[in-house]
LOLOKOL-60607 format. One record per residue (C-alpha): residue in one letter; y, x, z. Coordinates in steps of 0.05 Angstrom, whole numbers, plus 5000, padded with zeros to 4 digits. Example, Ala and Ser with C-alpha at 12.3 -4.5 7.8 and 13.67 -1.06 7.14 Angstrom:
% LOLOKOL-60607
a491052465156s497952735143
END
This chain:
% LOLOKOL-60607
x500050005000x506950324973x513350185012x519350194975x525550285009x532849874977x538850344987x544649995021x550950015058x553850045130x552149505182x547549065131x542149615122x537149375173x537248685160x536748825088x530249265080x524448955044x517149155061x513549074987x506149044994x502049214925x498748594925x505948284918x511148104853x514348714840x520848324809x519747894865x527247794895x532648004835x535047384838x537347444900x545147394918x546447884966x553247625008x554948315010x558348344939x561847634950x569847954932x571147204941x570347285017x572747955022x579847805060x574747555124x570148085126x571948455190x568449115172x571749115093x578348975131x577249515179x575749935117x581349825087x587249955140x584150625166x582551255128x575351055123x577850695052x581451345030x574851775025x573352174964x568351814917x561052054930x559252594875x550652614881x546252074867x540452024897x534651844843x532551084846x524951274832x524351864873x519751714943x520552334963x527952514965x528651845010x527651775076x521751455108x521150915151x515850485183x516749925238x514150425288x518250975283x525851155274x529251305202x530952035192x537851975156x538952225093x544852725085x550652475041x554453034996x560253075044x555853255098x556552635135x550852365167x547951725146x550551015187x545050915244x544151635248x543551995309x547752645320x547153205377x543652685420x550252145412x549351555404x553451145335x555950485345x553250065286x559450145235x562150605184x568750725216x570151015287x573150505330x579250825381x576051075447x570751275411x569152075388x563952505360x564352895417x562452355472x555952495503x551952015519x552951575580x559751825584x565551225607x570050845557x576651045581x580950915520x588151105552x585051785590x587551595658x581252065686x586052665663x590452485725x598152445723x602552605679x606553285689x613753145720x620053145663x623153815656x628953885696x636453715657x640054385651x647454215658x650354995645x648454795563x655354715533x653254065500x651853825570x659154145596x662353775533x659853065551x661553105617x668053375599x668352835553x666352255598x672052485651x677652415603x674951705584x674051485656x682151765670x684951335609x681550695638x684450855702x690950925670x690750385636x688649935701x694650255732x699149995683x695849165688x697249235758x704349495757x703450135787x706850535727x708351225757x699951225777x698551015704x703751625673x699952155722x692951915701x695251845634x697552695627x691552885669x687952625609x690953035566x689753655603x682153495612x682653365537x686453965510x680654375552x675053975522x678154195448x678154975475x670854925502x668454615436x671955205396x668555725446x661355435440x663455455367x664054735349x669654505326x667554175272x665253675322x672353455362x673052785369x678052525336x677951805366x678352185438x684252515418x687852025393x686451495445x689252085498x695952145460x697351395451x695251205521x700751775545x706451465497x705750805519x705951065592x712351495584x715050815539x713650445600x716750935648x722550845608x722251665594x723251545519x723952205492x717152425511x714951775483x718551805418x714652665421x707652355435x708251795381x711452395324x705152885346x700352165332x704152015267x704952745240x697352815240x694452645179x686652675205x688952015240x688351355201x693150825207x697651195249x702950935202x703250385244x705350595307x712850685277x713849995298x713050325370x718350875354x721850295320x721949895387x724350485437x729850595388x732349945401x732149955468x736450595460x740750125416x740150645356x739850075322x740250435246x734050855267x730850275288x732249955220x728550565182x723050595229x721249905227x721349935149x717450625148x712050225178x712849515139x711450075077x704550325104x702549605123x698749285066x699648595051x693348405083x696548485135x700447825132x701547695209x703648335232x708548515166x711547755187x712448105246x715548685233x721348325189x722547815245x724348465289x728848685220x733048055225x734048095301x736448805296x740848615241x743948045289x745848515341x749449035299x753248325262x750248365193x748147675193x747847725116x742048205125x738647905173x738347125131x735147505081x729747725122x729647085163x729246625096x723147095070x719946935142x721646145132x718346235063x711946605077x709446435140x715645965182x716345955249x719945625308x723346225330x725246545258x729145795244x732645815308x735446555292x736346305216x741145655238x744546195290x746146725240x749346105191x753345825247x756446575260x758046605183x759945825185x756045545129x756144785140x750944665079x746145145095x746545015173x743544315151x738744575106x735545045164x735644545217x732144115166x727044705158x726544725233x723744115245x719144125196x715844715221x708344545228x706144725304x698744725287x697144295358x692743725364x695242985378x695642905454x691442265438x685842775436x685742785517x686042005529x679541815548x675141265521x670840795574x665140785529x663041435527x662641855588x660142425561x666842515517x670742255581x667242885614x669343325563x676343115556x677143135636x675843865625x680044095576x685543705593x687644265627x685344855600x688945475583x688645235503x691644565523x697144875568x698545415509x700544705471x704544475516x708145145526x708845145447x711044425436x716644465495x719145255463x719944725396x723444205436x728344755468x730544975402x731444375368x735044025427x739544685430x741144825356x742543975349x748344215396x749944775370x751644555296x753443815314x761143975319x760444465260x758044065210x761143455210x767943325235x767343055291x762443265349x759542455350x758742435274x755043135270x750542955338x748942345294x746242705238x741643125282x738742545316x738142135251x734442795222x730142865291x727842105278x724042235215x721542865230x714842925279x719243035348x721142245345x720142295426x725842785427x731142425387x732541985460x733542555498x738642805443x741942195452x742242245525x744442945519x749042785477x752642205533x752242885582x755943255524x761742795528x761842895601x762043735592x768343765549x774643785582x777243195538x771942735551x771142065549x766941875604x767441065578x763441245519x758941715561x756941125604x755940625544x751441045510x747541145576x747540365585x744140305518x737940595542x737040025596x731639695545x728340265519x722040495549x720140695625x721941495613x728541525576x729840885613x728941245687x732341875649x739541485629x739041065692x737441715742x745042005701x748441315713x746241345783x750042075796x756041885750x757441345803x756141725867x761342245839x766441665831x764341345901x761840755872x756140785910x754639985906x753040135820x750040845844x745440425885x743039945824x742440535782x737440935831x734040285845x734440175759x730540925752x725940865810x722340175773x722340565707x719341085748x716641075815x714441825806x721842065783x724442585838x730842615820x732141785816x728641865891x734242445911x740541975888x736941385919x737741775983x744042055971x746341285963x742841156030x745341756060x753541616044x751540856079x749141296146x743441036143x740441696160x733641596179x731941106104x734941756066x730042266099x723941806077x726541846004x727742526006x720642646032x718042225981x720942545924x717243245965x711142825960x711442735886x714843485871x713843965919x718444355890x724143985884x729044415919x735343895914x729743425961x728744016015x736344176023x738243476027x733243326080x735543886113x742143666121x739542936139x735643266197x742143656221x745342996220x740342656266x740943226308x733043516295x735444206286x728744496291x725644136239x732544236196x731244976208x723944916179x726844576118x731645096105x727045626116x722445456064x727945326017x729945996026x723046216008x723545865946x730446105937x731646845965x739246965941x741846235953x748946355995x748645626013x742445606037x743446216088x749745866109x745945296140x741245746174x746846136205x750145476219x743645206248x742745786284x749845776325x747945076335x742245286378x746545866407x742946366380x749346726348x745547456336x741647126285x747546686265x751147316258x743947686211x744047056161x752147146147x750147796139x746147696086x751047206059x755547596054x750848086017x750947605960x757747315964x762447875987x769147535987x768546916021x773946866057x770746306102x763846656119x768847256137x772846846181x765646516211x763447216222x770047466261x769446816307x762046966327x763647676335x769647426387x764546996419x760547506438x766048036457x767048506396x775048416390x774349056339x769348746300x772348026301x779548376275x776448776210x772048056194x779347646203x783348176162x777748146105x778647376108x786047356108x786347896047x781447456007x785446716028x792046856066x792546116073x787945976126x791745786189x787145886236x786046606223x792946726216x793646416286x788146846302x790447576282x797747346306x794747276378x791147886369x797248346357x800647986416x795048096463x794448846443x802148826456x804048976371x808048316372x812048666310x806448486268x804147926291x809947636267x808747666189x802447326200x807146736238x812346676180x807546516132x804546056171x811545776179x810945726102x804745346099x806644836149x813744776154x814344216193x810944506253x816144796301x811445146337x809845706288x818045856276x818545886358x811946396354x817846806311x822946786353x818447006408x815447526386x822947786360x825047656443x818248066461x819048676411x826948716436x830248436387x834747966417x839947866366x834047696307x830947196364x837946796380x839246726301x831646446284x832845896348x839245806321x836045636256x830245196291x835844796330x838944706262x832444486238x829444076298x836343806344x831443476391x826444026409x827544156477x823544766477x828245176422x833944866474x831945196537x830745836497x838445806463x840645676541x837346386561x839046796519x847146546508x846046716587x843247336582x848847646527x854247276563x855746786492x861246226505x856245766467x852745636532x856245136553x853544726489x846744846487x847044636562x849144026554x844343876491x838344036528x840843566581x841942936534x834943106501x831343176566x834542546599x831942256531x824842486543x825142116608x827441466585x821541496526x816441706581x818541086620x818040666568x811840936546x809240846625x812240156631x808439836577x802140136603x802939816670x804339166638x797639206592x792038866625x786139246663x781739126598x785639316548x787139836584x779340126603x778939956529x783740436510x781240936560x774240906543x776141016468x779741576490x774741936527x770641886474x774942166423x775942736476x769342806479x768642896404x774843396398x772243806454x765644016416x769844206357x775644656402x771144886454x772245586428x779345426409x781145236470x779345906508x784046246452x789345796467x788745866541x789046586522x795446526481x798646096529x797846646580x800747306543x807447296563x810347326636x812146826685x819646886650x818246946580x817946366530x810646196515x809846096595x815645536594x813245216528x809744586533x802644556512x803743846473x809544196429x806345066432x798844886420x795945526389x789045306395x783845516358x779245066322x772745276275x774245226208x768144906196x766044586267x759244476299x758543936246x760044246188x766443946175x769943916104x773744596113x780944536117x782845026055x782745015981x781145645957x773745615960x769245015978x764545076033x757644936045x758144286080x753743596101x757643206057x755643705992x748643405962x745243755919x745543115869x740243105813x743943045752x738743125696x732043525685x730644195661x727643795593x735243425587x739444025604x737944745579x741945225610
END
């Protein structure tokens, strides 16, 4: 029995061998299909695959045959023993074969974690974690150059952040020093690169963020000169790109050096290296042109850069500058024509419809809630009030100018504003336009308050808007019945309108009805909380009901709000003399006077509370300041008069007397202060002509008499005899009036008489809080001379020197014109908002 053994490949061979016995069909089989030659299902034969992707399919072909009828040249097999492999002509044993004692998996292409090499009964360990641990990373060497340079390099990045964060938060000087430390480290990183021999390798982008970062800090230091050096080093270099631009920096110092002409060249230097793709920035750049050009007055110039602007890309601010620069030339057509451009300048901002929300949907609502407020939606508002400002300040600009008449050309702007997309601001030009009649010295205030009236029926904002005006026209003209209406009027249209609240109060507050004027001022608090017109007002309502603490808390917070109000520190000092704490009465007018120097009437508060306390030296320079800045004010004139009498200079007290004989010429007592003080000093012959000249004046003043009577004794006149028997007649007249006077008292009955008693304890009462320090200066006066001299015989009804505050514990109306005073009476009226009235 023959065996015959079929030649075949890889895994298939055992399963494939056929056993032919002689007895059996030789051809027996050739028809056959063997699956191993299906190419149809090559693509899922895992072993042809495996083939394929490793270099098992890249083999050389096989270059020996091995004869198909040759027994002997194949190897023999039999059930019982193992096949001896048959060697291949690359020398690679046959699959199944067994090599140095290792066992072959069943496959013609070595599998990973698998190797010739293996012995048997060795373990699979694919990722050769029995070689133990990896060896540790070599250690970084940091003495390499490369490694010096990035360090280097990192430094000098880490000092321009720094500088930079300087600069956001103010601290310029910090970001100039980090800013030239980063130049050093970076001028030494350039040496160490040429030294380790690359310099082909600076960084450019290093260097050049080093040198702008340090012109923009000396620019902000104001050092401009080594500015204008960093940014020529910057532009000079050529290896830098775009440095062109950066002119526009040079540009911008120059104007701030108002080198205006250099400016000009700069700026155009850099509009020339600009390409047009750059529309924004070039846009720029010519607005800056046109401003320059308005500051050195070649308005020409500048509307030619200002019209290409409006033509290219237009813009709120380029058609404000463009109607300024034809009003300086006075072109009445073109004026028109740009205001007409103005307001049809497109602001790019979404309807404020947008952030109503709908009830239906509450997702939307959600979304609306929260960017109702955002930053974008703010940015709007900011945008759409800048448009309103313009507009509502070039309609009054050109209104007079191109018409000819203010009304007719204020017309024509609101006619224009109508049909343009700002219809909501063609009332408030109206309105503005009422207050514009009230601002010019000719105005007619009949047609002011008509064209306020007319707004009665428009709707609730402009309506609370005219009314809140009407309201404060009114209070000014004491009307306070119509200023009533009007508040009441503004607060319907409005409940939430702070300053309709304000001249409600002020109403209620001129009724003294004290208490009902605090709540509106509160309430108008409640609904701005920075109304400052609400917080003074309520301030002086508390003073008035006599809650001076809580008066001092308003004003203190006001003057947190408002650090350099005068008026404001006023009322603290007053508040604080009110609660006799005149040391830091004294520190507020301090600081009054920091701001207002030559107020004659804080001077003269300041020289009172220095007397109060003792400090005659101070007092005097405080009263002289006062008189130099007012020499009108009678009570310091009475004041330094009894000063240079008391320090025994009665020679010049006496200038300070005769003009207060000038400013109250019918008071005989300053003209006897004259003659006095001529008696003191010596000179009697001046003294008896100025009582002559009293007598002449005043026949029945018995004081001037009894004077006239001494000295004609004294220097031995013959007119002695007279003025004797004058002062006789007048005193026997005194009598019979004091009689008279004591008669009809007696013969009033008891009631009439407590009555008149009571009511005149009370006014004492009154006066003696406002003379209280008065009266210890007139005591004072009253007491300089001897028992013999004149002020000791005057009467104190007919020679009353007292002093009385200016101002009084109340804060009185002060009794001089030359400056008005802070006082209760002076609210802070709310006459229109910052939207109605620009500055």
């Amino acid at each position: 029995m023959s065996i015959s053994l079929h030649h075949l490949t890889g895994e298939r061979e055992m399963e494939n061998v056929h056993l032919a016995v002689e007895e059996d069909d030789l051809y027996s089989g050739y028809n056959d299909y063997n699956p191993t030659f299906d190419s149809e299902e090559l693509e899922n034969d895992v072993g042809f695959q495996q083939a394929v992707r490793t270099s098992h399919g890249r083999r050389p072909p096989m270059t020996a045959k091995f004869p198909g009828t040759a027994i002997g040249a194949r190897p023999l097999a039999s059930s019982f023993g193992s096949r001896i492999p048959m060697a291949s002509s690359m020398g690679r044993p046959m699959t199944g074969a067994v090599q140095d004692g290792a066992a072959r998996p069943m496959t013609a292409v070595r599998a990973a974690g698998y190797t010739s090499s293996l012995t048997r009964g060795s373990n699979f360990d694919p990722l050769g974690q029995s070689k133990g641990p990896a060896p540790p990373l070599e250690a970084k060497n940091d003495d390499t150059p490369e490694e010096k340079i990035k360090i280097l390099e990192k430094k000098v990045n880490d000092l321009i952040e720094e500088s930079c964060m300087g600069q956001s938060l103010g601290a310029l000087q910090l970001a100039l020093e980090k800013a030239k430390e980063a130049g050093r480290k970076e001028r030494a990183l350039v040496r160490q690169r040429e030294q380790s021999g690359n310099a082909d390798h600076i960084n450019l982008d290093l260097t050049y963020s080093v040198l702008l970062n340090l012109a923009n800090q000396y620019a902000n230091n104001e050092m401009y000169p080594e500015a204008l050096n960093s940014y020529q080093v910057i532009v000079k270099n050529k290896m830098f790109s775009n440095a062109g631009r950066l002119k526009v920096n040079m540009a911008n110092i120059y104007v701030k050096q108002k080198n205006y002409p250099k400016a000009i060249k700069f700026y155009r230097m850099a509009l020339d290296q600009i390409s047009n793709a750059h529309k924004e920035m070039r846009i720029k750049i010519m607005q800056n042109i046109g401003v320059v050009f308005v500051r050195m007055g070649q308005y020409s110039d500048a509307i030619t850069s200002f019209e290409h602007i409006m033509s290219e890309s237009p813009n709120i601010r380029t058609g404000f500058n463009l109607i300024l620069c034809y009003y300086a030339i006075g072109d009445r057509d073109r004026m028109k024509k740009a205001f007409q451009k103005l307001i049809s300048v497109p602001l790019g901002i979404d309807d404020e419809d947008k952030y109503i929300p709908s009830n239906d949907d509450t997702g939307s609502n959600m979304v609306i809630e929260a960017i109702k407020n955002d930053k974008l939606h703010q940015m709007e508002r900011d945008l759409k009030a800048l448009a309103e400002k313009y507009i509502m300040t070039a309609a009054k600009l050109i209104a007079p100018a191109i018409e000819t008449s203010f009304a007719t050309g204020f017309d024509w702007c609101v006619d224009m504003v109508k049909s343009s997309q700002y219809v909501e601001l063609a009332n408030d030009l109206e309105i503005n336009k009422a207050i514009t009649y009230l601002r010019q010295k000719d105005f007619n205030q009949v047609t002011a308050v008509e064209t306020l009236k007319t707004f009665e029926k428009k709707d609730s904002r402009v309506k609370s808007a005219a009314a809140t005006n009407l309201s404060f026209l009114y209070f000014l003209e004491k009307d306070y019945d119509q200023a009533d209406r009007y508040a009441d009027l503004a607060m319907n249209a409005d409940r939430y309108n702070p300053a309709a609240l304000i001249n409600k109060g002020n109403t209620v507050f001129a009724k003294q009805d004290h208490e009902k004027a605090a709540e509106f001022y509160k309430e108008a608090l409640r609904n701005d909380s920075s109304c400052t017109e609400a917080l003074y007002n309520l301030g002086l309502t508390y003073k008035r009901l006599n809650r001076l603490e809580e008066a001092l808390d308003c004003f203190l917070k006001l003057h947190a709000i408002l650090r350099n109000s005068a008026q404001v520190m006023y009322q603290l000092a007053n508040l604080y003399e009110l609660l006799e704490d005149p040391q830091q009465a004294i520190e507020w007018l301090m600081q009054v006077i920091s701001v207002t120097p030559t107020d004659p009437q804080v001077l003269a508060k300041l020289g009172e509370l220095h007397d109060g306390e003792g400090d005659k030296s101070q007092a005097f320079q405080y009263y002289c300041e006062s008189f130099r800045y007012f020499p009108s004010n009678i009570d310091v004139i009475e004041w330094l008069g009894a000063y240079y009498i008391e320090t025994q200079f009665c020679e010049n007290a006496i200038q300070y007397f005769e003009r207060a004989t000038l400013i109250q010429p019918t008071q005989v007592k300053w003209q006897l202060m004259v003659a006095s003080c001529y008696r003191r000093s010596g000179n009697y012959q001046k003294a008896l002509e100025t009582y002559k000249d009293i007598h002449r004046k005043f026949p029945e003043n018995a004081e001037c008499l009894r004077f006239l009577v001494r000295l004609s004794t004294d220097m031995g006149l013959k007119e002695v005899q007279e003025y004797a028997t004058k002062l006789k007649k007048v005193e026997k007249m005194k009598e019979i009036r004091e009689q008279r006077v004591k008669s009809g008292r007696e013969g009033s009955t008891r009631g009439r008489r407590e009555g008149r008693e009571g009511s005149a304890g009370s006014a004492d009462s009154g006066h003696s809080s406002n003379s209280t320090k008065g009266e210890r200066l007139s005591a004072k006066m009253r007491s300089l001379p001897g028992s013999n001299e004149p002020y000791e015989a005057s009467s104190p009804k007919e020679i009353d020197a007292s002093y009385v505050d200016p101002l009084g514990p109340q804060m009185e109306r002060p009794k001089t014109g030359a400056k008005k005073r802070v006082e209760d009476d002076d609210f802070a009226d709310e006459e229109l908002g910052d939207d109605l009235l620009p500055e």
